[in-house]
C-alpha positions in Angstrom: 0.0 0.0 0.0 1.1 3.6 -1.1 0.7 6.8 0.3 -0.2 9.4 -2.0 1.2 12.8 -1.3 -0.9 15.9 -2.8 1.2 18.7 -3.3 -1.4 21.2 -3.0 -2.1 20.4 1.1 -0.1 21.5 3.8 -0.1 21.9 7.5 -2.1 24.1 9.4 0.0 26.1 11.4 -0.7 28.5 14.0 0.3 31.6 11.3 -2.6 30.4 9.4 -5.0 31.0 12.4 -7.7 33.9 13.0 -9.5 35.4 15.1 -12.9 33.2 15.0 -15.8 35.2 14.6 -18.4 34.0 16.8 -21.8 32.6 15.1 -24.7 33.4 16.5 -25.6 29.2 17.9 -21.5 28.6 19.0 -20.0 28.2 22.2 -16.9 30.0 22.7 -13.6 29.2 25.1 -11.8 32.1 27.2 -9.5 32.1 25.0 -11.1 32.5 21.8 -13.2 34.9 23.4 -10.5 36.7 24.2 -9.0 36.3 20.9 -12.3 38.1 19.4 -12.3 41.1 22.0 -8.6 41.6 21.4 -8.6 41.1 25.6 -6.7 38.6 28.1 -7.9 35.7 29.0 -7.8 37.3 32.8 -10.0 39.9 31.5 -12.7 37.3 30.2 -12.6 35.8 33.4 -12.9 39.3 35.7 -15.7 39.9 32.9 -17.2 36.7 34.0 -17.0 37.6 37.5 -18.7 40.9 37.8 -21.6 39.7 35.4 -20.9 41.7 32.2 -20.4 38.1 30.4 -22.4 35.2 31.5 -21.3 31.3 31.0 -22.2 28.1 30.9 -20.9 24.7 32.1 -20.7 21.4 30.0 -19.4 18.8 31.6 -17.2 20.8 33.7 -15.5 23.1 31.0 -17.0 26.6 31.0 -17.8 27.9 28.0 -19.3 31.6 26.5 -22.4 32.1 24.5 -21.2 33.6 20.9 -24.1 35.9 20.7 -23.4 37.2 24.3 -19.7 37.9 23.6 -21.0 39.6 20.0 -23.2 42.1 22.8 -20.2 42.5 24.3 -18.3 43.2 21.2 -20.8 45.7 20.5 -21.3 47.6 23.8 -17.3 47.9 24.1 -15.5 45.9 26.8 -14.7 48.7 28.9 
């Protein structure tokens, strides 16, 4: 058995990464969320705390509503 090898794919690296631009059904980590508001991930997290972004919890693992942190977007972080 042969691999084939097509010369038009290559790796994704982390230079060919963006921003992710939340949809409006998604779930979002602290980090991508962070990533979109062009924030820290300590300042999703204080956000978090004082009740500007809500969460939820799966299994454990918190995670961020995409249409909340697109309100956010909007009204500003600060």
């Amino acid at each position: 058995m042969s691999i084939r090898h097509d010369p038009e794919s290559r790796p994704v690296t982390n230079s060919h990464r963006r921003a992710r631009v939340p949809d409006r059904e998604g779930l979002l980590r602290a980090n991508e969320v962070a990533q979109y508001l062009g924030v820290g991930v300590r300042t999703v997290w204080k956000l978090r705390a004082t009740g500007r972004l809500e969460s939820v919890s799966i299994l454990g693992a918190t995670r961020f509503r995409a249409a909340d942190v697109d309100r956010l977007a909007r009204e500003g972080v600060r």
